[in-house]
C-alpha atoms as one frame of an Amber mdcrd trajectory, in Angstrom:
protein
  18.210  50.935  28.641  22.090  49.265  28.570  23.205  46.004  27.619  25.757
  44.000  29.975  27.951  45.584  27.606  26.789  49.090  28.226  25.783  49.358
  24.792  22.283  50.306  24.289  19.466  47.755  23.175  17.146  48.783  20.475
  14.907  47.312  17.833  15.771  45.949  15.186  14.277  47.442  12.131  13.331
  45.428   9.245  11.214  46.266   5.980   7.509  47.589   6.120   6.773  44.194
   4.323   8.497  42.272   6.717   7.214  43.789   9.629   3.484  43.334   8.244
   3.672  40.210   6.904   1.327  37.960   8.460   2.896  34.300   9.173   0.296
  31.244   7.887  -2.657  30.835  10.140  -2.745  27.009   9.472   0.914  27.001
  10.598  -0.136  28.549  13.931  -3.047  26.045  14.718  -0.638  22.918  13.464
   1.590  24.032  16.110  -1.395  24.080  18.900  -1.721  20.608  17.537   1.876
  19.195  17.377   2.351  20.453  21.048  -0.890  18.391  22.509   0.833  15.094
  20.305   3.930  15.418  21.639   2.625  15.705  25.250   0.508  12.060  24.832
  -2.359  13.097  23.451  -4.476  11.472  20.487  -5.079  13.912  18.027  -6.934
  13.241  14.619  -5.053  15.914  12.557  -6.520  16.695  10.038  -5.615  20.272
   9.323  -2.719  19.247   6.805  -3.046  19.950   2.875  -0.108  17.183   2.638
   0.047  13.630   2.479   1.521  11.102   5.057   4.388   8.724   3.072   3.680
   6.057   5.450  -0.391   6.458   4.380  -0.067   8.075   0.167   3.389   7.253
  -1.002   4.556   8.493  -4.262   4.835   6.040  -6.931   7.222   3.227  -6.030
   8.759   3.659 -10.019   8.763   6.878  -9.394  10.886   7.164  -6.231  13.602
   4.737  -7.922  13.718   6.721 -11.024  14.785   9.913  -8.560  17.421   7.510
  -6.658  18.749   6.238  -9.824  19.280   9.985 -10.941  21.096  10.589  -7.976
  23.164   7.305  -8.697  23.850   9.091 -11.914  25.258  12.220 -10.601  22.028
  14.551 -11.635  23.082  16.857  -8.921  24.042  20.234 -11.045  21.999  23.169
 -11.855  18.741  21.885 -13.912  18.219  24.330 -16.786  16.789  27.414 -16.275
  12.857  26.991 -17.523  13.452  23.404 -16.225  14.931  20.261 -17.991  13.742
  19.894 -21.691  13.236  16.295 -21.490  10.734  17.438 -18.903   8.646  19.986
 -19.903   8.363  17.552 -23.377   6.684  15.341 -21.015   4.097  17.865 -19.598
   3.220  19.044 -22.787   2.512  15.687 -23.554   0.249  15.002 -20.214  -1.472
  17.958 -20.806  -2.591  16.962 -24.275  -3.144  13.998 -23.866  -4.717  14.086
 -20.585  -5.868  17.451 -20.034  -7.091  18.880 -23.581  -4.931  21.456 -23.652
  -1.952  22.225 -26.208   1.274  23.960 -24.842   4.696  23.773 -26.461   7.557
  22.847 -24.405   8.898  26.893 -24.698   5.353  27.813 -23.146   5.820  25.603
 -20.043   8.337  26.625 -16.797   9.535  23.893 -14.324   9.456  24.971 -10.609
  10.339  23.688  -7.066   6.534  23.574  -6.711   3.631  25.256  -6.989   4.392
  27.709  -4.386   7.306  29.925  -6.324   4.783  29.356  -9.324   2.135  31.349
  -7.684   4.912  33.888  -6.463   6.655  33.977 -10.030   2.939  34.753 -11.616
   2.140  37.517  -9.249   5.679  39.451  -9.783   5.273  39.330 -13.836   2.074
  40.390 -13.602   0.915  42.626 -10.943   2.505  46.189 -10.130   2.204  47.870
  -6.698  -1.355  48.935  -6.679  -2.679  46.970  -8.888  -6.692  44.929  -8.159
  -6.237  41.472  -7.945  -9.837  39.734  -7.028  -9.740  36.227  -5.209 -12.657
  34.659  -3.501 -12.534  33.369  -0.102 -11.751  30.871   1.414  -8.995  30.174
  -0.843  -5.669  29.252  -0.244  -2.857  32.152   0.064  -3.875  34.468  -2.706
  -4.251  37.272   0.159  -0.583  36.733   1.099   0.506  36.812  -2.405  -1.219
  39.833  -3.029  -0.049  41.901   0.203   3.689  40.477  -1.241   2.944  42.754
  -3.842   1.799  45.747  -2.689  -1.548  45.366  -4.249  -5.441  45.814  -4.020
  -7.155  42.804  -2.536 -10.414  42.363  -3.489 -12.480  39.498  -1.864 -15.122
  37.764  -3.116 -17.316  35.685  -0.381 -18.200  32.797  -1.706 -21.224  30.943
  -0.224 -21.961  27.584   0.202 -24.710  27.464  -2.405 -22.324  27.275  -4.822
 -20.455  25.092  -3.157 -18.204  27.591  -2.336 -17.167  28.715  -5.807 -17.544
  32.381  -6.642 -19.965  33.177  -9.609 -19.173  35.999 -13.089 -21.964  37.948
 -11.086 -19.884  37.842  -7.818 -16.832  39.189  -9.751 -18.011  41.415 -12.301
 -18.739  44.722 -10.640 -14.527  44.905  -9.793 -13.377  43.417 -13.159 -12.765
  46.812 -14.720 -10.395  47.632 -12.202  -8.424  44.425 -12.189  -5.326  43.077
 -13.040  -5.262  39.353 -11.906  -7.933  37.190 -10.951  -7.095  34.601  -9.323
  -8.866  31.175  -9.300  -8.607  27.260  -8.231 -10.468  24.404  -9.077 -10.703
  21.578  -7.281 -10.316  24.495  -4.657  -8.140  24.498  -1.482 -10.257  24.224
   1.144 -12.862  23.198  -0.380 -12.269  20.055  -2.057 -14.888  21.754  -4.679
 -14.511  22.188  -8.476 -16.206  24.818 -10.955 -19.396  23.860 -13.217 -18.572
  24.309 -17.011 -21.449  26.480 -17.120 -19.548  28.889 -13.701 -16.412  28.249
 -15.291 -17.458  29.616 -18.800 -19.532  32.441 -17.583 -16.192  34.271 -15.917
 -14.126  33.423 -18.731 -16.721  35.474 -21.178 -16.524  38.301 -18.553 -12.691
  38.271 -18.810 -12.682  38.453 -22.254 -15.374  41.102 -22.871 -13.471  42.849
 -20.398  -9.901  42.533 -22.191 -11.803  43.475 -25.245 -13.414  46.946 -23.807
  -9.564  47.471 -22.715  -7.209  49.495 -25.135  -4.214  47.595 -26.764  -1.934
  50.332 -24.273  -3.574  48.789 -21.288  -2.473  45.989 -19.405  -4.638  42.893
 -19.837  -7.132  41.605 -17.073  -5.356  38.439 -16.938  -6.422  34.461 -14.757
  -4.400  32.985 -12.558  -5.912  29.400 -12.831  -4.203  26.755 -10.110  -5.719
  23.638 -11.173  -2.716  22.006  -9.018  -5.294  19.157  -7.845  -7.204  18.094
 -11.377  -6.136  14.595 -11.324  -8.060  14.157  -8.177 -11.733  14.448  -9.265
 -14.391  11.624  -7.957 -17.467   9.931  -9.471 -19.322  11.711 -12.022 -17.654
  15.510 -11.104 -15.334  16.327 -14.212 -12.660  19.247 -14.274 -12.813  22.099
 -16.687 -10.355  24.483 -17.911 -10.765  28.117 -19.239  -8.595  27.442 -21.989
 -10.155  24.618 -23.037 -13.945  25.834 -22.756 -12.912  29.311 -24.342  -9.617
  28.635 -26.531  -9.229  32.857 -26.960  -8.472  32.517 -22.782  -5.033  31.175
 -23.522  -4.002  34.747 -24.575  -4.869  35.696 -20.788  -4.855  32.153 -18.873
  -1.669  31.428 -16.498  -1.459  27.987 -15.008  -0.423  26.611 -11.898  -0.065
  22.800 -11.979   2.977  19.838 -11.133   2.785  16.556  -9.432   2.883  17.116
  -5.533  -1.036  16.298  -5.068  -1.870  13.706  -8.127   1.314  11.537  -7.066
   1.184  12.420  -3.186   4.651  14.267  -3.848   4.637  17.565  -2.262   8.352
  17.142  -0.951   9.301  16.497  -4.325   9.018  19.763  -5.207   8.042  19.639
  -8.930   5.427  22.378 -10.874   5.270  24.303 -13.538   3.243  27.166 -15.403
   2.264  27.437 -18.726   0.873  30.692 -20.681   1.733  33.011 -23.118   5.391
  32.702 -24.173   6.140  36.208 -23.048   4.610  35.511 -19.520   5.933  32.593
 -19.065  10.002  33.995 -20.071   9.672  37.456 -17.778   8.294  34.056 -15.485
  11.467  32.237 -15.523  13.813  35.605 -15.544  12.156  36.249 -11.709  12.620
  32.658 -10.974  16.667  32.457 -12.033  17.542  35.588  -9.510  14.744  33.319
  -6.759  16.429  29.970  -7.529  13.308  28.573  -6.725  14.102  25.073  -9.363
  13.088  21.773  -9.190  15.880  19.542  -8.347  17.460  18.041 -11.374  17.128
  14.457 -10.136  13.524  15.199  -9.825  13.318  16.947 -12.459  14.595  13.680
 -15.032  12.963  11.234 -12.909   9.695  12.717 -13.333  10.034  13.204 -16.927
  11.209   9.451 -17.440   7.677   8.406 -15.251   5.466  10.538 -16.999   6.759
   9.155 -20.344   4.342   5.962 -19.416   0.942   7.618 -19.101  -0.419   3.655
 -18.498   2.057   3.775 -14.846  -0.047   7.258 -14.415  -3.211   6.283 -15.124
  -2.722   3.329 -12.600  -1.206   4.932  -9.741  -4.493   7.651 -10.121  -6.853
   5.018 -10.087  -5.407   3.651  -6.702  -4.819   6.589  -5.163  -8.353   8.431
  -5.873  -9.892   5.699  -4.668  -7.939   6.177  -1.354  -8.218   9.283  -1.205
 -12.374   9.163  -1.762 -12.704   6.271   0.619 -11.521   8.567   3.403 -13.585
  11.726   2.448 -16.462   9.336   1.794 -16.698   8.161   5.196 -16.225  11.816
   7.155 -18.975  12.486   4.499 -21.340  10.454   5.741 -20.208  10.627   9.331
 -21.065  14.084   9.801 -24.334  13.497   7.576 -25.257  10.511  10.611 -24.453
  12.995  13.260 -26.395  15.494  11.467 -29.282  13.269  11.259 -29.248  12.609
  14.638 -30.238  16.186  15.552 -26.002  17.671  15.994 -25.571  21.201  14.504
 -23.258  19.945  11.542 -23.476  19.783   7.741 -20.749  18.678   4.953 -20.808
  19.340   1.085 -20.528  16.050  -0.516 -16.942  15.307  -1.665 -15.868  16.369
  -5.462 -12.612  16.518  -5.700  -8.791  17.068  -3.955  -8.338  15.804  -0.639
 -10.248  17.983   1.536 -14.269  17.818   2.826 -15.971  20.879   3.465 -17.150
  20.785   6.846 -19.779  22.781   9.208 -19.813  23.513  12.860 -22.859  25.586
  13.833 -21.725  25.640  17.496 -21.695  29.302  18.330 -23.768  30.374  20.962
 -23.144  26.411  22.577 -23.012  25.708  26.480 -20.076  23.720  27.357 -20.514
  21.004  30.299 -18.810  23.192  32.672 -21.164  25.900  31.544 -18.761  28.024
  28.852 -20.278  29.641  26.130 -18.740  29.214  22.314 -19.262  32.509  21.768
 -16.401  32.791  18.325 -14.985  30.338  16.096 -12.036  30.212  17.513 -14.135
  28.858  20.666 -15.556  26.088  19.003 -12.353  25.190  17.298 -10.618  25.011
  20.316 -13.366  22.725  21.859 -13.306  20.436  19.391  -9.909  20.344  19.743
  -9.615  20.014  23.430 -12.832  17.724  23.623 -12.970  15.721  20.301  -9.613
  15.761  19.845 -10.173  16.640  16.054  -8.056  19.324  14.550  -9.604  20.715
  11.610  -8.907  24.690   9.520 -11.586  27.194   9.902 -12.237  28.850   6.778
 -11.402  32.440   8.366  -7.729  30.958   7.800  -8.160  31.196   4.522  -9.858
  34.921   4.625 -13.393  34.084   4.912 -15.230  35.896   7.306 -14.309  35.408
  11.133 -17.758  34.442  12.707 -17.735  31.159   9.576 -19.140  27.932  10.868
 -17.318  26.329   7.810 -14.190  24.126   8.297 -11.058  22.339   6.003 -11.147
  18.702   6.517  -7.827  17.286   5.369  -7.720  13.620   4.335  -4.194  13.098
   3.318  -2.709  12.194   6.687  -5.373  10.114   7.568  -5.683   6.495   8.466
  -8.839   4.273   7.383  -9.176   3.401  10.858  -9.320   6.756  12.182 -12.317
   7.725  10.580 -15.064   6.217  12.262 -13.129   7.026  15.638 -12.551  10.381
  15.272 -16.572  10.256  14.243 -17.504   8.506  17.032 -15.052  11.308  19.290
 -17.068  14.231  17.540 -20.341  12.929  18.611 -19.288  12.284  22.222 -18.125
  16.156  22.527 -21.333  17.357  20.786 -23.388  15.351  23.131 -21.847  17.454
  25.812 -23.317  20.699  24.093 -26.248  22.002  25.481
């Protein structure tokens, strides 16, 4: 085959890891959804682990402090492991919000929580290595494949709210290098008991103890990214904190996007072991992956005044939990009224655990839902409600188990897009 240049066409090749890479499923079905919005139609989206400005704005002192910075010329390279007058002020939220003690040479600034994650899985993992994740959970499979290592996936099940348990991981954990864990959990809007929570902790350390010093250490990933945003009674819980001799194996992921509604802010940071958290910020300097130095000051100067903090939490939890609140009992009214749907009550984050027990359905015009992707599609088309089936975050494909995203949603919208499910279950014979 020739060209109009008589040259001859080909292929381009590209990597092995670029040609397998697979591109974010969420991304895919947000693009189903943007296309029906921009052609008129009234979508409830709720697929998005973001926040609308218009709906969750950052803190108003907050967004001035990053404009004045700006005024100020804060538009050179921020230092390497981030601004000092920064990670000063984590260490200080962390004690004095979040029990746990890290100095500021222990703690990283990054554009996020994303080159975090990335950052943790290049210092730790080598081509090959096990890295055990349970699913659904957000990304680790991508990270892992990024790496050339050994997925191992851990089902959880909705009896434990869809947290895995020591008992789920501890047939792999001699074999493993990372595991890899978040609570309050994205999708699931679900958070760890102390008692879960310290039971894999004593596994990881009886395991790092049966290891020799030559070995590499079975080290935790723990992205607690969404801890600020807890509801009612349900408290977070660290490993560090419920097992202090964790913090020789404990790597955080953490920042500001989701407990200030400022993911386009693009502040997070780590903090672990010293050495970690150095070979950490060497990968970062060749990525570039920093926090904006305007940011970077701005955010230190706001989280100087834990009182502006603890204020701006209070207001926007309660948001936040009005929202999931009233999908929560929404789906528990159409439930009672005989639909095949079920929700976990609301913990923490900004998503609601959802069912769908649709498959095997009759459309009106007499289709069968015969896969998930059927019944996501028809509650799409018919309910117009966009929601993330947990196989996008590797759970099995045949789940009945859905992401509910609150972050873009109006007040307003949630008794509609209630009263829209119900209609297009009606339908459902």
């Amino acid at each position: 085959m020739e060209t109009t240049t008589g040259t001859k066409s080909r292929e381009l090749k590209v990597s092995k890891l670029a040609e397998n890479i697979i591109g974010s499923e969420i991304i895919k079905l947000a693009a189903e959804v943007n296309e029906k919005i921009k052609n008129g139609e009234k979508i409830y989206n709720l697929t998005i682990g973001d926040f609308n400005p218009k709906v969750f704005s950052i803190p108003t002192e907050l967004k001035q402090m990053i404009v004045d910075e700006y005024s100020n010329d804060s538009t050179n390279y921020p230092a390497a492991d981030g601004m000092l007058e920064l990670r000063n002020s984590v260490s200080k939220l962390l004690r004095e919000r979040g029990g746990l003690d890290y100095k500021n040479d222990e703690i990283v600034i990054a554009g996020g929580a994303r080159p975090v994650i990335y950052s943790i899985f290049k210092a730790l993992v080598d081509e090959g290595d096990t890295v055990i994740f349970p699913v659904p959970s957000w990304n680790n499979n991508h990270y892992t494949y990024l790496n050339g290592a050994k997925p191992v996936l851990i089902e959880a099940s909705p009896e434990n709210n869809f947290m895995p348990r020591a008992a789920d991981i501890a047939p792999y954990i001699k074999d493993a290098t990372l595991v890899a864990l978040c609570s309050p959990q994205n999708p699931t809007g679900t958070v760890f008991t102390k008692e879960a929570l310290e039971e894999i902790c004593d596994l990881i350390l009886a395991e790092n103890l049966r290891r020799s010093p030559e070995q590499k250490p079975c080290y935790l990933m723990y992205d607690q990214i969404y801890w600020a945003l807890t509801y009612g009674d349900v408290k977070h819980y660290n490993p560090v904190s419920l097992r202090p001799e964790m913090k020789n194996y404990t790597v955080f992921v953490d920042g500001i996007s989701k407990s200030l509604a400022a993911t386009g802010v693009r502040v997070g940071w780590t903090m672990g072991p010293k050495r970690i958290v150095d070979k950490m910020k060497a990968i970062l300097t060749h990525v570039g992956a920093w926090a904006p130095k305007a940011e970077q000051i701005a955010t230190a100067k706001y989280l100087d005044n834990l009182n502006l903090y603890d204020a701006f939490l209070v207001e926007q939890k309660n948001k936040v939990y009005e929202r999931l609140d009233g999908f929560y009992k929404g789906f528990m009214k159409l439930k009672a009224e005989g639909y095949k749907v079920n929700a976990i009550v609301p913990q923490a984050a900004i998503y609601l655990t959802i069912q769908f027990s649709l498959h095997g359905s009759k459309t009106a015009d007499g289709k069968i839902l015969q896969t998930t992707g059927d019944v996501t599609k028809y509650i799409l088309d018919e309910a117009k409600v966009a929601v993330v089936p947990f196989s996008a975050f590797g759970a099995s494909e045949n789940s009945s188990w859905y992401r509910l995203s609150v972050g873009t949603c109006k007040m307003e919208d949630v008794n509609a897009a209630i009263e829209s499910l119900g209609a297009a279950l009606k339908k459902l014979s």
